[in-house]
N, C-alpha and C positions, 0 to 999 in steps of 0.2 A: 675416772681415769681413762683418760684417749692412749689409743694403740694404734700408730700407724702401721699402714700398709698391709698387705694383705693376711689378713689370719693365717697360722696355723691350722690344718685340722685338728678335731680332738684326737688323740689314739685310744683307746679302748682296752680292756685286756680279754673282751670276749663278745662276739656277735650276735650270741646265743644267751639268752638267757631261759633255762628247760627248766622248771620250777616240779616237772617230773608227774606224779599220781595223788592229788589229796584229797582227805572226803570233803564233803560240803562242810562246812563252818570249820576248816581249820583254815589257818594262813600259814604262811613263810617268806622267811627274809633271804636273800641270797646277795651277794656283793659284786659291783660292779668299777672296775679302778679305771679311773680317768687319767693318762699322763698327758706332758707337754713338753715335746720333743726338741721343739724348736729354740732359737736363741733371742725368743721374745716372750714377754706375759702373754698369757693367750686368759681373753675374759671369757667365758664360758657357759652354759645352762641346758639342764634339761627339760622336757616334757614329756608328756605320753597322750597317747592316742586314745584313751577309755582314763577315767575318774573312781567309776565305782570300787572297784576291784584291784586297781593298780596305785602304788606310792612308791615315789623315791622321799629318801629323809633330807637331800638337801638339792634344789631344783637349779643353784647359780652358784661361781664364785671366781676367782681370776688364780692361777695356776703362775709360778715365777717358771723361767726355762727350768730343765729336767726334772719336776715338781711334780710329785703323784697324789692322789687324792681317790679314797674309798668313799662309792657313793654303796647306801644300801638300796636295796629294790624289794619293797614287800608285795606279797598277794594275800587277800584277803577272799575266801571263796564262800562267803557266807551269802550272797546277794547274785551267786552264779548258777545257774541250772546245773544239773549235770551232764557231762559231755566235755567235749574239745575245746577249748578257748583259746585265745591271740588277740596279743597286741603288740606295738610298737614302741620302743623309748625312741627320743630324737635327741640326741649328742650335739650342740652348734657351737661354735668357736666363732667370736665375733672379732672385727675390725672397722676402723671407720668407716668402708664404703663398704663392707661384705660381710658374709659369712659364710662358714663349712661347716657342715651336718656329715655326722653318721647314724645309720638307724642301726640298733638294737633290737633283734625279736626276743618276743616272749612265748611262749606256749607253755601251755598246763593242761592238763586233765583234772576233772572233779569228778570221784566216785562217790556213790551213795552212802550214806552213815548205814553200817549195818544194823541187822533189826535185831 
């Protein structure tokens, strides 16, 4: 499906994604809602900046105007040291000749399993 002219951006409902304090080997999902403001489909996808440890459950999909859409965002801290982590999700809204991105952080901490 072709979408002229120029994208929408995506909107977001949060820039921040703080997944908070977990031990090692737990995960958590938290939600992240995509709208589409505009008075066109906006085709859409996301990605992240790290594999291991970062999943969204759905990466693409095209949004009709005022159309909202919950994406979830899991972490998995099994495969992470302990300490500070970051990453990035990238939000793009495509168009024929372009597209617009918003980045999404991530941060978490990973504490020790206690003994």
């Amino acid at each position: 499906m072709a979408i002229e002219g120029e994208p929408p951006p995506p909107i977001l409902s949060q820039n921040l994604l703080d997944f908070g304090s977990l031990r090692q080997g737990e995960s958590k999902t938290l939600q992240e809602q995509i709208s589409n403001t505009s008075n066109q489909a906006m085709l859409w996808h996301a990605e992240t900046d790290v594999k291991n440890w970062l999943t969204i459950d759905k990466g693409a999909g095209t949004l009709q105007p005022g159309q909202k859409e919950i994406v979830h965002v899991k972490v998995d801290t099994s495969s992470l040291a302990i300490g500070n982590h970051k990453a990035t999700l990238i939000f793009s809204a495509e168009g024929d000749a372009s597209s617009k991105s918003v980045e999404v952080a991530v941060t978490l901490a990973v504490t020790p399993l206690p003994l």
